[in-house]
SEDO-893486 format. One record per residue: x, y, z of N, C-alpha, C in turn. Coordinates in steps of 0.001 Angstrom, whole numbers, padded with zeros to 6 digits, always signed. Layout:
XYZXYZXYZ/...
This chain:
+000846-001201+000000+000000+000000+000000+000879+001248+000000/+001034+002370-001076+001486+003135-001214+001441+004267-000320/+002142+004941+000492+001571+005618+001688+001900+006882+001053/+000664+007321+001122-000040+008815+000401+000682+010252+001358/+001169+010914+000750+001925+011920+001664+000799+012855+002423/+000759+013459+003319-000269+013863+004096-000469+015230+003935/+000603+015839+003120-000211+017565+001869-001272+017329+001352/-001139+015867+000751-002417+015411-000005-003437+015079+000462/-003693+014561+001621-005091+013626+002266-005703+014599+002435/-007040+013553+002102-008633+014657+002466-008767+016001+003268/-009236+016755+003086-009811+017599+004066-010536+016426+004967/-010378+016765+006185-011422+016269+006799-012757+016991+007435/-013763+016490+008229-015074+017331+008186-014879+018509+009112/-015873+019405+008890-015711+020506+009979-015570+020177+011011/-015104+020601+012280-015126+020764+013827-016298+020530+013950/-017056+019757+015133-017958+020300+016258-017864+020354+017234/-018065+021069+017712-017434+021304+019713-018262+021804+020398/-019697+022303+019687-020331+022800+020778-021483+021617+020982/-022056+021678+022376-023063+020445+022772-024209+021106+023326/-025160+020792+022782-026341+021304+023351-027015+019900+024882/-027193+020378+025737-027221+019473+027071-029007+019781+026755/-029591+019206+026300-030797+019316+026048-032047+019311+027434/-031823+018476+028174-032682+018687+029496-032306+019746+030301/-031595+020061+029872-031112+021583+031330-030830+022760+030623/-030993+022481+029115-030784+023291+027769-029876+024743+028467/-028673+024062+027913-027846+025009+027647-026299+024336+026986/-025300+025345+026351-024869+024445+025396-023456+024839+025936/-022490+023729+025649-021713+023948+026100-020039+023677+025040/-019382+024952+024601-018343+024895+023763-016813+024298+023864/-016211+022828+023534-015219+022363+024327-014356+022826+023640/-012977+023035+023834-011688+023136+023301-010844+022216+023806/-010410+021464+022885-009381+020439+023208-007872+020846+023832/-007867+020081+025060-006511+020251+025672-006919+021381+026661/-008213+021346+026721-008483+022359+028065-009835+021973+028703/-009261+020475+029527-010272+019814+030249-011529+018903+029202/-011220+018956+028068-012249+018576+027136-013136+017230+027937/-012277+016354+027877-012610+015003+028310-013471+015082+029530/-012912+015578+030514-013250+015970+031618-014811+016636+031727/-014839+017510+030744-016026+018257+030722-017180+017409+029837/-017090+016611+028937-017655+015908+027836-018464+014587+028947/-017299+014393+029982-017774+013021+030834-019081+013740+032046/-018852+015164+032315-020129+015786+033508-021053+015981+031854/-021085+016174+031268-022321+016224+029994-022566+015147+029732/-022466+014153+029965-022772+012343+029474-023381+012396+030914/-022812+012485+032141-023405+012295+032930-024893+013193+033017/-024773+014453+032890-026060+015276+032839-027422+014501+031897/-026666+013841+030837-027421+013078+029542-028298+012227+030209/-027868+011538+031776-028022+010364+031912-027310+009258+031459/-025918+009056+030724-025515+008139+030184-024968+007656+031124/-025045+005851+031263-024384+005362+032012-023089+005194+031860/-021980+004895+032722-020691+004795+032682-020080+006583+032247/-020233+007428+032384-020363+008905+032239-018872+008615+031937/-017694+008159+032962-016577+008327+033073-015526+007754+032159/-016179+006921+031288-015518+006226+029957-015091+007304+029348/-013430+007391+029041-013035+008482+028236-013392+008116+026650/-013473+007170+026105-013298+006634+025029-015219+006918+024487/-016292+006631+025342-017168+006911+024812-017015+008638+025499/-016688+009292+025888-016718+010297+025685-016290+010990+024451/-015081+010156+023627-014885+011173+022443-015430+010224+021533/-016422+009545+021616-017281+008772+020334-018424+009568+020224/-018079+010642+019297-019516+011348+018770-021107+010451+018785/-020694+009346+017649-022045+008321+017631-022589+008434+018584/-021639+007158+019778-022211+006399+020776-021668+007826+022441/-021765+008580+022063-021794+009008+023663-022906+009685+024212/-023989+009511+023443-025018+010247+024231-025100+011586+024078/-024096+012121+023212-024167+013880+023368-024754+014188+022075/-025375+015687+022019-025933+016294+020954-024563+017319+020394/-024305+016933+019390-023466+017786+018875-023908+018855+017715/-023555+020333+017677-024343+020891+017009-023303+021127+015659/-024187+021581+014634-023044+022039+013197-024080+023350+013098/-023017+024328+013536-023028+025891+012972-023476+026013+011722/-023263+025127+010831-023699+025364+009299-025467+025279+009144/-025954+024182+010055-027434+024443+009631-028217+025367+010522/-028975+025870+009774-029901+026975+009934-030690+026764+011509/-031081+025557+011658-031622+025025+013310-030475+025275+014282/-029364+024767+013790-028544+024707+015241-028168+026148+015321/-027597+026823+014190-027266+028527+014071-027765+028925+014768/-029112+028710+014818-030716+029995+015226-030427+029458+016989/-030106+028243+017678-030289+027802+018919-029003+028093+019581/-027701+028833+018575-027025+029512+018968-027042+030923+019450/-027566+031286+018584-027848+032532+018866-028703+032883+019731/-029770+032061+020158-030859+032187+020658-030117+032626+022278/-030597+033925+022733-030055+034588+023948-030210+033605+025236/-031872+033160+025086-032077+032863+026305-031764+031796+026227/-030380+031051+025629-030019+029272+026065-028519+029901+026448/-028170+029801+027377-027028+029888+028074-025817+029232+027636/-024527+029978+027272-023374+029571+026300-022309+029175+027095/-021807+028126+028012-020655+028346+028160-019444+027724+028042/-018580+027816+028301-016948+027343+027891-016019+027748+028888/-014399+027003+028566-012932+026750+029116-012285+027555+028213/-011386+028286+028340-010539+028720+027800-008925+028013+028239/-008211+028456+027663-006379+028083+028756-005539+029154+027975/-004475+029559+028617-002992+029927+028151-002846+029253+027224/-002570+029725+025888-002499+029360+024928-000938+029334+024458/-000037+029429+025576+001628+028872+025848+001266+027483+026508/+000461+027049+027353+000605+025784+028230-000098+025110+027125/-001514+025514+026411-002405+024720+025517-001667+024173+024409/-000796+024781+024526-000202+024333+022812+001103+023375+023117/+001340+024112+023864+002511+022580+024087+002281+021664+024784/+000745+021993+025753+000048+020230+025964-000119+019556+024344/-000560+020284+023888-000936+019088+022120+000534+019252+021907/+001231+019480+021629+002533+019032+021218+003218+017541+022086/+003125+017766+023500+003240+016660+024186+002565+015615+024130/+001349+015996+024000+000343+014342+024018-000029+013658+022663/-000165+014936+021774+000029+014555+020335+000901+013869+019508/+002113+014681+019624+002979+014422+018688+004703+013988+018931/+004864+014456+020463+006107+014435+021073+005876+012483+021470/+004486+012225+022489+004664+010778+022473+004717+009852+021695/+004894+009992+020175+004416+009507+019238+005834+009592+018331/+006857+009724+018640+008202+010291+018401+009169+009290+018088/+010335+008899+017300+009916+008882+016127+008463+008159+015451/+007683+008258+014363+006812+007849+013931+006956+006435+013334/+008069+006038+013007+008521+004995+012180+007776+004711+010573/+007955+003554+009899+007039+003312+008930+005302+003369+009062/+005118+003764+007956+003756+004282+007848+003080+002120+007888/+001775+002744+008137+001188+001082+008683-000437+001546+008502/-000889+000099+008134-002564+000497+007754-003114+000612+009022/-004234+001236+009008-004950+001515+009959-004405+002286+011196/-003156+003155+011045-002376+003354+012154-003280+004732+013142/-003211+004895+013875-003301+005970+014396-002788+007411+014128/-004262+008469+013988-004364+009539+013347-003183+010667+013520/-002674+010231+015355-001581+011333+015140-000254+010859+015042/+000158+009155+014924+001150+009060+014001+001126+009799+013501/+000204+009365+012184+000043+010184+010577+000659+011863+011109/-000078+012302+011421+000531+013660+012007+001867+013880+012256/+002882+013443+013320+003662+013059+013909+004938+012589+012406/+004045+011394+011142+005018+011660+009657+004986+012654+009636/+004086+013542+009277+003570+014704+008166+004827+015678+008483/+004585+015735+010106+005612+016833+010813+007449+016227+010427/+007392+015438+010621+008768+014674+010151+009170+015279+008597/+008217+014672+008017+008549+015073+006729+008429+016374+006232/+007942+017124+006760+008104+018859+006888+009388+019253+006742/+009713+018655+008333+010807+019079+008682+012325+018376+007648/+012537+017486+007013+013286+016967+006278+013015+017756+004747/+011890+018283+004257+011788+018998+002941+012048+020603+003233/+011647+021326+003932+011762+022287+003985+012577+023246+005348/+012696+022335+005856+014068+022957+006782+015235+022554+006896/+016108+023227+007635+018015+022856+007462+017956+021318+008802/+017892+020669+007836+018217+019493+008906+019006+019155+009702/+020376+020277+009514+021587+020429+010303+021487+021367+011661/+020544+022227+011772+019559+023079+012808+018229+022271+013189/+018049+021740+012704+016678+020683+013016+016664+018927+012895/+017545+018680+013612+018086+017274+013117+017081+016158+013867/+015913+016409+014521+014857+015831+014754+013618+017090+015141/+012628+016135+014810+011489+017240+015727+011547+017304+017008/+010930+018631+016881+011039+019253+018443+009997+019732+018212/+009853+021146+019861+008724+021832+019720+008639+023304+018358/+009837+023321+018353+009921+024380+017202+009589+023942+016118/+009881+022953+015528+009425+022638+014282+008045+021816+013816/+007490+021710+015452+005934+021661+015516+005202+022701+015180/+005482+023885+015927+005106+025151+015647+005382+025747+013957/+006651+025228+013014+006820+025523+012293+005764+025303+011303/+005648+023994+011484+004697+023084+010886+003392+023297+010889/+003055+024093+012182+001288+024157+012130+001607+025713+011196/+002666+026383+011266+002125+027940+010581+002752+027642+008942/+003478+026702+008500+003557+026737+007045+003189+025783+006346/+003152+024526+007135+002399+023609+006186+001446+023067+005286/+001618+022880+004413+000189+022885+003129-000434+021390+003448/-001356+021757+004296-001775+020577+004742-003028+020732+005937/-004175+019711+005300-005289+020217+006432-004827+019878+007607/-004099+018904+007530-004074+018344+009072-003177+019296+010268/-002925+020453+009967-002228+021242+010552-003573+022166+011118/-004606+021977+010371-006252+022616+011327-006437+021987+012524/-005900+020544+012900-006383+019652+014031-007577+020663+014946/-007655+020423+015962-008643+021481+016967-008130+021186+017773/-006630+020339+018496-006062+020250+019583-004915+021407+019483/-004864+022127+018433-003461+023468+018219-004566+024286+017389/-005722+023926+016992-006204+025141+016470-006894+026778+017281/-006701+027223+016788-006695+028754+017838-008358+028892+018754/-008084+029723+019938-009534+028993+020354-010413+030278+019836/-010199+030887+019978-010894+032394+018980-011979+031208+017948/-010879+030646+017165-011729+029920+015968-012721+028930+016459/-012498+028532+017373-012778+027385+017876-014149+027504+018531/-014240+029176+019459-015303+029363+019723-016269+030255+019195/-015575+030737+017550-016438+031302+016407-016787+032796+017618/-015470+033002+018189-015312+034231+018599-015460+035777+017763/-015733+036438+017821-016435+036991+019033-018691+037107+018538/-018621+036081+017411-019967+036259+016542-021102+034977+017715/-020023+034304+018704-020954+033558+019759-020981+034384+021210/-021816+034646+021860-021623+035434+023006-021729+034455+024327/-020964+034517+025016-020633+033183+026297-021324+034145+027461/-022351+033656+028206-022376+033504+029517-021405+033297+030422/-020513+032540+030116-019566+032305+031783-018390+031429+030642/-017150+032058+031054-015805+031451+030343-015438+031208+031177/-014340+030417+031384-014319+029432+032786-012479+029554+032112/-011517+029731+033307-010087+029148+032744-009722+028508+033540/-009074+027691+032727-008282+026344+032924-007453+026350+033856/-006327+027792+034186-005477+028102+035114-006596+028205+036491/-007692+028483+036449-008545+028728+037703-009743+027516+037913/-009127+026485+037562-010170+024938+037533-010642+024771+038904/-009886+025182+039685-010574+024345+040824-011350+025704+042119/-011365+026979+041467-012174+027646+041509-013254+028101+040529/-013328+028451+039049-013997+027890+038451-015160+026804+037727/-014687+026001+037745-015278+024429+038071-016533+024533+038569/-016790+024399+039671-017603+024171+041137-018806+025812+040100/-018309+026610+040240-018854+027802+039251-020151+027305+038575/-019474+027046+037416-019943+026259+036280-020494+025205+036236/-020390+024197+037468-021012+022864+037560-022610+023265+038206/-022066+024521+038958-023730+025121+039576-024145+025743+038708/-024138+026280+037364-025000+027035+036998-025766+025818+035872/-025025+024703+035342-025474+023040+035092-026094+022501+035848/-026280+023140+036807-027118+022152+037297-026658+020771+037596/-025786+020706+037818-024790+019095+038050-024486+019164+039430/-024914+017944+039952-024521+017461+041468-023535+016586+042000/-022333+016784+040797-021226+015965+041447-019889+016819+041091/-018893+016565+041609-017664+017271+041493-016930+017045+039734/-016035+018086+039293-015292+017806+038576-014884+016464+038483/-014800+016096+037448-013866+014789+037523-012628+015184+037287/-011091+014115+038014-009904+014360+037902-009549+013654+036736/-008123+013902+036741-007708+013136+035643-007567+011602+035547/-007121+011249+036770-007710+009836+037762-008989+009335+037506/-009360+009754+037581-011353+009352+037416-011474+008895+035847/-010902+009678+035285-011059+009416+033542-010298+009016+032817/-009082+008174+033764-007540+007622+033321-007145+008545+032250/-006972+009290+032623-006258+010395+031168-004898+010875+031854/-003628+010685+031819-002988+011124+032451-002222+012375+031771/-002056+013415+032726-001670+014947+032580-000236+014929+031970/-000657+016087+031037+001042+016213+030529+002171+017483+030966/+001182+018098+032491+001922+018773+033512+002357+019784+032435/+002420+020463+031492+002844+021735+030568+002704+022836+030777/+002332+023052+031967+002543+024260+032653+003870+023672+033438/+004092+023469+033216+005587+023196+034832+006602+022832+033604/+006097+022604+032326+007272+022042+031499+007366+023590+030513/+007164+024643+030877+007038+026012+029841+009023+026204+029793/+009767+026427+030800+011003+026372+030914+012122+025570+029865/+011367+024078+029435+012542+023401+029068+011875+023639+027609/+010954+023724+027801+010338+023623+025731+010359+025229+024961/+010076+026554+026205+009681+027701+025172+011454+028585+024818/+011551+029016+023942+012839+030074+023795+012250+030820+023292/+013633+031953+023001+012938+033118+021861+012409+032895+020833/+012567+032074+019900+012145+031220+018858+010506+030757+018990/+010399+029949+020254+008967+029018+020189+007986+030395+020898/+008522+031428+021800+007681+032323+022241+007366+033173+020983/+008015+033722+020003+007698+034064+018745+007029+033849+018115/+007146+032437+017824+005554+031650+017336+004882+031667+017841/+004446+031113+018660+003194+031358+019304+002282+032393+019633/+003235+033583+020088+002668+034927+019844+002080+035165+018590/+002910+034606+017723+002153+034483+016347+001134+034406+016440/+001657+032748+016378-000072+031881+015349-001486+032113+016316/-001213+032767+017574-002158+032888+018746-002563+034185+018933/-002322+035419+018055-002500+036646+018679-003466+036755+018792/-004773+036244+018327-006292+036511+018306-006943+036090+020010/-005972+034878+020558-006176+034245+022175-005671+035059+022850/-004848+035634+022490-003859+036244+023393-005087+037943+023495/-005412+038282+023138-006181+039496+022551-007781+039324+023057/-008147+038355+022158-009595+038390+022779-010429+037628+023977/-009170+036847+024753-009108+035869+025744-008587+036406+027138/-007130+037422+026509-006779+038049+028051-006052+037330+028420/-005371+037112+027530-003799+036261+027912-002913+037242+027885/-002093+037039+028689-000604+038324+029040-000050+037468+027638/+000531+038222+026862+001319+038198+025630+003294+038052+026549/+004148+036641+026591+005668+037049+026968+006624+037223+026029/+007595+037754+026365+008677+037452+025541+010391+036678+026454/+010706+036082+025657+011569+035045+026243+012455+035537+027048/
């Protein structure tokens, strides 16, 4: 089987991230790498779904019990907009957010080795970035991937898969500023926050940890030191100025 270079593969389908919680109607916008799982498993639970805490049916669109909406049709648009259904969402530092998906994405996944059927999506990713980095950069300055040439990769690569929604900007993500949020919740303030947001859901049980939902943390706030330089803070300021701006993130420099 000829393994198709990944400039070329499909677009894949739009994003959906927002969930309409239909009995307590109000909808709720996830961003990946900022509690997603976590938050997807108290909405399965709100659903009534049994086993709430399954991470795996949590990210099975089909089978998890959740209503997922598409912005594109005219019903879900109108129940967006609609004032009186209550909007809310997570935001994060979009220095810690991005090099959590670099860590859990693409850094564990390191080297990628030969391409293989049926392999897992962020292998494929994990080539794509490889082979980026071997066509269009000095391989003598970049003699494996890192976090820089992750970053390189999401801002020049001709390639959908550089849209993922685990590095895509959350501005986009939450069809900022044309959706208006009730209550933004950050990630740096979870365990004041949280409890917030679980009362205005109407939910009678605590956050779940990362323990609870076997997902284990990739601590990227405590790892900002060994991964950011002048270089990776550059980028990011970049490809992020819209988070950094319409989110209320302190903008650093190295």
């Amino acid at each position: 089987m000829t393994d198709i270079p990944a400039e070329q593969a499909p677009r894949r389908k739009k994003y959906r991230n927002f969930i309409h919680a239909r009995e307590q109607n109000f909808i709720f916008a996830f961003i990946p790498k900022v509690g997603c799982t976590n938050w997807k498993s108290i909405l399965r639970y709100l659903a009534g779904q049994p086993n709430h805490l399954n991470a795996r049916l949590a990210h099975d669109v089909k089978n998890s019990g959740l209503t997922y909406l598409d912005l594109e049709d005219p019903g879900d648009r109108a129940l967006v907009a609609d004032p009186s259904v209550p909007k809310y969402t997570f935001v994060r530092d979009p220095y810690s957010r991005v090099l959590s998906a670099y860590l859990n994405k693409v850094a564990s996944r390191l080297p990628p080795g030969e391409p293989q059927e049926n392999e897992n999506h962020f292998i494929t990713v994990a080539r794509a970035i490889d082979r980026f980095r071997q066509r269009r950069l000095d391989t003598a300055v970049y003699p494996e991937v890192n976090f820089e040439v992750f970053l390189l990769w999401v801002r020049d690569a001709a390639t959908p898969l550089r849209d993922d929604g685990h590095w895509r900007s959350q501005t986009l993500m939450l069809h900022w500023p044309e959706v208006s949020f009730d209550y933004v919740g950050r990630f740096e303030r979870l365990a004041e926050d949280a409890p917030v947001l679980l009362d205005k859901m109407g939910c009678d049980i605590p956050f779940p940890s990362q323990k609870d939902i076997g997902f284990a943390p990739t601590h990227a706030t405590r790892k900002l030191d060994i991964h950011y330089t002048p270089a990776t803070y550059a980028l990011v300021n970049s490809l992020y100025k819209d988070d950094f701006i319409n989110l209320g993130y302190e903008i650093r420099e190295a």
